[in-house]
NURO-66567 format. One record per residue (C-alpha): residue number from 1; x, z, y. Coordinates in nm, 4 decimals, padded with zeros to 6 digits. Layout:
BEGIN
 resi       xx       zz       yy
  NUM        X        Z        Y
...
//
This chain:
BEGIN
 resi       xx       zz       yy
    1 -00.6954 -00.3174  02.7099
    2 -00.4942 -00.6093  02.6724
    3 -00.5052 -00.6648  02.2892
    4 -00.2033 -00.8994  02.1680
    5 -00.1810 -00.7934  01.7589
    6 -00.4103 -00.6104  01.5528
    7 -00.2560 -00.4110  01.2466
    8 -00.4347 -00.3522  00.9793
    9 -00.4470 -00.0897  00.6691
   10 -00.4559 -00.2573  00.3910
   11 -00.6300 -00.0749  00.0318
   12 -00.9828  00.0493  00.1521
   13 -00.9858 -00.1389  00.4891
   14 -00.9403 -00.5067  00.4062
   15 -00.8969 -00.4577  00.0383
   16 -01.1540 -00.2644 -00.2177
   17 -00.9413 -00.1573 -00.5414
   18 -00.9561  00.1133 -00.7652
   19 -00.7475  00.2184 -01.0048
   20 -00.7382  00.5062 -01.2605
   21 -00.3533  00.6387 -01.3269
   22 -00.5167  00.8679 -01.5869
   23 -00.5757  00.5595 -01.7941
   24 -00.4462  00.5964 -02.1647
   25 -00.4296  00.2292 -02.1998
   26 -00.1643  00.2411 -01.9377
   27  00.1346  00.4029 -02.1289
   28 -00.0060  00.2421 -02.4779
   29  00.0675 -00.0799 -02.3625
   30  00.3978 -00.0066 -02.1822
   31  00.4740  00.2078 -02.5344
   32  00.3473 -00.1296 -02.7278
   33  00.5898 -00.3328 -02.5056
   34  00.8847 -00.0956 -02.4932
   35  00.8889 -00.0963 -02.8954
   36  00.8840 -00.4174 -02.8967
   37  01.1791 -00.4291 -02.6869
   38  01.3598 -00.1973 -02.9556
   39  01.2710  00.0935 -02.7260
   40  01.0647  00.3415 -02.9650
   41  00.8470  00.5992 -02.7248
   42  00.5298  00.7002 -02.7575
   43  00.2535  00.6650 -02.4864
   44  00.2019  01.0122 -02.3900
   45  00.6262  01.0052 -02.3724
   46  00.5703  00.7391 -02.1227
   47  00.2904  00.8882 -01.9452
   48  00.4900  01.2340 -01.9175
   49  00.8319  01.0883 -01.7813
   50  00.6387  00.8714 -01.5424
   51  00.4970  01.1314 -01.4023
   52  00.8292  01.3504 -01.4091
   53  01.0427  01.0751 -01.2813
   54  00.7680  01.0081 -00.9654
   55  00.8183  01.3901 -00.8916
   56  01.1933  01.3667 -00.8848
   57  01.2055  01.0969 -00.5876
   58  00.9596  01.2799 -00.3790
   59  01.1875  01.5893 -00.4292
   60  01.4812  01.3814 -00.3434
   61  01.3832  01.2176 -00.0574
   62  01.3541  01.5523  00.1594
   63  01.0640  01.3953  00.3788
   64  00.7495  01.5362  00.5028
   65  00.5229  01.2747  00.3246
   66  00.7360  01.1419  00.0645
   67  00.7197  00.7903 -00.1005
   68  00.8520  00.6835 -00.4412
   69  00.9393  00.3579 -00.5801
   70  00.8092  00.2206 -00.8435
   71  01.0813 -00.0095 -00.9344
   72  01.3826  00.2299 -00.9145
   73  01.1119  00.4663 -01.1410
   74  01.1390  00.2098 -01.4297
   75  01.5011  00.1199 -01.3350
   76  01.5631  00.4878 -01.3807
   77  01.3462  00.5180 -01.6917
   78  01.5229  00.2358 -01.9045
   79  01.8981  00.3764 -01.7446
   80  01.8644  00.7016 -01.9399
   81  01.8050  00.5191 -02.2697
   82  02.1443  00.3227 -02.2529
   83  02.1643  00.2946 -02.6500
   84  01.8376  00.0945 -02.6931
   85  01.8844 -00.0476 -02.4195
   86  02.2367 -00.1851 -02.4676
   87  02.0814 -00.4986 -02.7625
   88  01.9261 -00.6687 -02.4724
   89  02.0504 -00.9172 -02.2757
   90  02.1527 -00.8484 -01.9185
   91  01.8944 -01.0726 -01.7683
   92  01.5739 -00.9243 -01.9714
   93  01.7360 -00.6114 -01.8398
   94  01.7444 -00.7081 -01.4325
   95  01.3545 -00.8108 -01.4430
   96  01.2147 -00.5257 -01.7328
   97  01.1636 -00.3155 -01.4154
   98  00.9600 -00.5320 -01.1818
   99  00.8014 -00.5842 -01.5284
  100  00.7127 -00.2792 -01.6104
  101  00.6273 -00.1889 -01.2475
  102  00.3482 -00.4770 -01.2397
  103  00.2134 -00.4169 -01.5604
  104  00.1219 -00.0586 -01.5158
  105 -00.0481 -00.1558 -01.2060
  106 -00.2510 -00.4395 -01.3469
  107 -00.3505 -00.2111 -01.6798
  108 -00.4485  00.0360 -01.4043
  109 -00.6944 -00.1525 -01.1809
  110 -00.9938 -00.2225 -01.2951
  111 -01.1686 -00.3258 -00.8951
  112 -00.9917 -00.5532 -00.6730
  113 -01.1808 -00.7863 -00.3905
  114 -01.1819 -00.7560 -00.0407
  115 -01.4494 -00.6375  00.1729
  116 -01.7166 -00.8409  00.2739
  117 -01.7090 -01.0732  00.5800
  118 -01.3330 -00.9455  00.5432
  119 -01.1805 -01.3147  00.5007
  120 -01.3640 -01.4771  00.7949
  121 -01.2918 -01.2362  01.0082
  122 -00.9549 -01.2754  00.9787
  123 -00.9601 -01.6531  01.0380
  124 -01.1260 -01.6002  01.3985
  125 -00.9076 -01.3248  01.4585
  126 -00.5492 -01.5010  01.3677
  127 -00.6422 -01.7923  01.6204
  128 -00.6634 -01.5276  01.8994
  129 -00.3686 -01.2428  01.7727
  130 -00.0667 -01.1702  01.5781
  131 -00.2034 -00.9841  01.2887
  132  00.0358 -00.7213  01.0964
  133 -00.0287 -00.5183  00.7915
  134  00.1399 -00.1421  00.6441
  135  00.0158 -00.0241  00.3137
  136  00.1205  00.3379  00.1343
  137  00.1679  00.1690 -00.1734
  138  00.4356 -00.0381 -00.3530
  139  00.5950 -00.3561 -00.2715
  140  00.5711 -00.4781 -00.6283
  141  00.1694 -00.4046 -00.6185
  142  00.0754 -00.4763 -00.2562
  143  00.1778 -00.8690 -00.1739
  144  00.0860 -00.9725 -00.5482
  145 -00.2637 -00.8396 -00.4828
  146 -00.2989 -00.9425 -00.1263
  147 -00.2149 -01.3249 -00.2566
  148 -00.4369 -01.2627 -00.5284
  149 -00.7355 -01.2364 -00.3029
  150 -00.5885 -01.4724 -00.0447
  151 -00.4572 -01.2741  00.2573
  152 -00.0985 -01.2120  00.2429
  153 -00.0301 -01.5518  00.4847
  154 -00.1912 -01.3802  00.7054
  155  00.0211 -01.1000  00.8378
  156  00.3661 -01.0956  00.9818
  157  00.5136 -00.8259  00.9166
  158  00.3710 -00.6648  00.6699
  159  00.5126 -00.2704  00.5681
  160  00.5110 -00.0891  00.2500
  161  00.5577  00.2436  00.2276
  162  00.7324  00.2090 -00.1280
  163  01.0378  00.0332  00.0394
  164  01.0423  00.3372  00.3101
  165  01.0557  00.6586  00.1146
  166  00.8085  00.8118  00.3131
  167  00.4097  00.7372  00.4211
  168  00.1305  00.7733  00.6569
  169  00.1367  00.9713  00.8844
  170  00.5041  00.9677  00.9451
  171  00.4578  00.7736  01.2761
  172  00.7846  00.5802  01.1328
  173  00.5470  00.3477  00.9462
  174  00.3792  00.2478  01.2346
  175  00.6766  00.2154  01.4451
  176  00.8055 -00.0045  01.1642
  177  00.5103 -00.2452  01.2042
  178  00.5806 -00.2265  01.6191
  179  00.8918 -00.3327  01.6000
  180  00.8347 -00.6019  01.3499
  181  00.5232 -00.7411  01.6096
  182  00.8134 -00.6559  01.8884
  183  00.5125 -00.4925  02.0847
  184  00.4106 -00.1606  02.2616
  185  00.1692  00.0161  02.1095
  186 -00.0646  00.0235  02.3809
  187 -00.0789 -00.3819  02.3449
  188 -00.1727 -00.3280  01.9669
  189 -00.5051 -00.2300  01.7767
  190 -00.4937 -00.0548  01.4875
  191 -00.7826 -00.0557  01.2185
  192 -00.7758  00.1424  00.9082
  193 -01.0086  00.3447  00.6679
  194 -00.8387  00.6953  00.6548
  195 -00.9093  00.9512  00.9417
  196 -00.5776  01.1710  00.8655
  197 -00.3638  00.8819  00.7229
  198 -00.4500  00.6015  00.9172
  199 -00.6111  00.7385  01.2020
  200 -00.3902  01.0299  01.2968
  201 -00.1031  00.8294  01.1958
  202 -00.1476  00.5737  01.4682
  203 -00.2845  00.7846  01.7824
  204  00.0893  00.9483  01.7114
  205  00.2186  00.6345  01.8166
  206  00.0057  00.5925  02.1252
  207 -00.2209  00.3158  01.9587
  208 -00.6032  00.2558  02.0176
  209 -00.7552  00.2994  01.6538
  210 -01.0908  00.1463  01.5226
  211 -01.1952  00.3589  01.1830
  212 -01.3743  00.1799  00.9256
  213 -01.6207  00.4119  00.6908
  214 -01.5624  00.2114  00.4140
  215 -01.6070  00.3576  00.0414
  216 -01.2535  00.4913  00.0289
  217 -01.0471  00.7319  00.2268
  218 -01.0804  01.0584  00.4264
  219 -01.3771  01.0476  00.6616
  220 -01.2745  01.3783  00.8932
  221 -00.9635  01.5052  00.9718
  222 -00.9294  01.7860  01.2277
  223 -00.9054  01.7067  01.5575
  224 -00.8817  01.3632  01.4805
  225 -01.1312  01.1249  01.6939
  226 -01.0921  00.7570  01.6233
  227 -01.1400  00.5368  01.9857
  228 -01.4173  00.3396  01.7467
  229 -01.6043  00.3461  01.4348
  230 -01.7254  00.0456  01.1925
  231 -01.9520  00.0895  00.9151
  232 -01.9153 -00.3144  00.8100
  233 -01.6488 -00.5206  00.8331
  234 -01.8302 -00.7583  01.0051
  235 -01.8329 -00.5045  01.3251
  236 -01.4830 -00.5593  01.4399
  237 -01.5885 -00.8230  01.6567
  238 -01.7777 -00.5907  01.8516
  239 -01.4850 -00.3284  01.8198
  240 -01.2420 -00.5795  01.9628
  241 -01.4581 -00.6504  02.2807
  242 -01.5109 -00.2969  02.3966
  243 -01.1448 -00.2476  02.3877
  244 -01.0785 -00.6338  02.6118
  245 -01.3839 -00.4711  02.8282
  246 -01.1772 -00.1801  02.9371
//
């Protein structure tokens, strides 16, 4: 196999997080900051139209694994409260939903590092490949958490389901990552943690996958083989020369 890029999952394959959407602190604070703003809610009113709104895009968007967006959620949310929101000034208004977007992520997570050896081996492996990235997740929580544990400079390009409307396995995610490496997919490796998601997702696209058992993600799926498995990080060197041996 003549590997020339390696794309990577990102949460659960390079990244360990976990967050907890049930939290109650979540909508207190967002209900602290909102009254502040002049916009009186309370948290479980928050929690409930989050929820509601989140439904309403995936209903929209008439795909088979639908995305939302977390932006155009709180964009939405603050739109149908025009009277409160009318006292503030236009600018506050433009950023309040990147705000609000961030902050209910960071009140959310409560684990975020990457996996170990995770960080040198993408130093050898970016002297040698292009390395891309695709994430089902949201633009406005992916790259701040990727610089915050120093890998986003690392991948070019890197894809976001949240800017897509729709998610793994729609094989348009991957092809989306293809065409941004301007590649075929039987020059590119793909590594990620879930078997149905990731795994699946990829072989649609006619890519060799590696599948890391890491702490997170579906371990089977049916009829689903991955070309390799990992069990630490560290064992993607060994992944990557199997594949150059063949």
């Amino acid at each position: 196999m003549n590997i020339q890029a390696i794309l990577f999952d990102i949460n659960g394959t390079l990244i360990d997080i976990q967050t907890d959407e049930g939290s109650e602190e979540i909508y207190r604070g967002i209900s602290h900051f909102l009254t502040y703003q002049g916009i009186y809610i309370h948290r479980w009113e928050v929690r409930d139209e989050y929820f509601r709104l989140m439904e309403e895009q995936r209903r929209a968007s008439g795909e088979a694994f639908p995305e939302f967006d977390a932006v155009e959620l709180w964009r939405e949310f603050l739109r149908r409260r025009p009277e409160e929101c009318y006292v503030l000034p236009p600018e506050k208004l433009r950023w309040m939903p990147i705000f609000l977007a961030e902050m209910y992520r960071g009140v959310s997570r409560f684990r975020l590092q990457l996996y170990p050896e995770v960080k040198t081996a993408l130093d050898e492996l970016a002297r040698r490949f292009k390395l891309a990235a695709l994430s089902d997740a949201q633009s406005a929580w992916a790259r701040p958490e990727m610089r915050a544990v120093g890998i986003e400079g690392y991948f070019q390009p890197i894809i976001v389901s949240g800017d897509l409307s729709f998610r793994k396995p729609d094989k348009r995610i991957f092809e989306a990552a293809l065409n941004g490496l301007n590649l075929p997919p039987e020059n590119v490796l793909f590594v990620g943690n879930d078997m149905y998601r990731d795994i699946y997702g990829a072989k649609q696209c006619g890519m060799k996958t590696v599948f890391f058992s890491s702490n997170q993600g579906r371990p089977t799926a049916n009829n689903v083989e991955p070309d390799y498995i990992i069990y630490r990080f560290a064992e993607l060197r060994q992944a990557i020369a199997f594949f150059e041996a063949q």
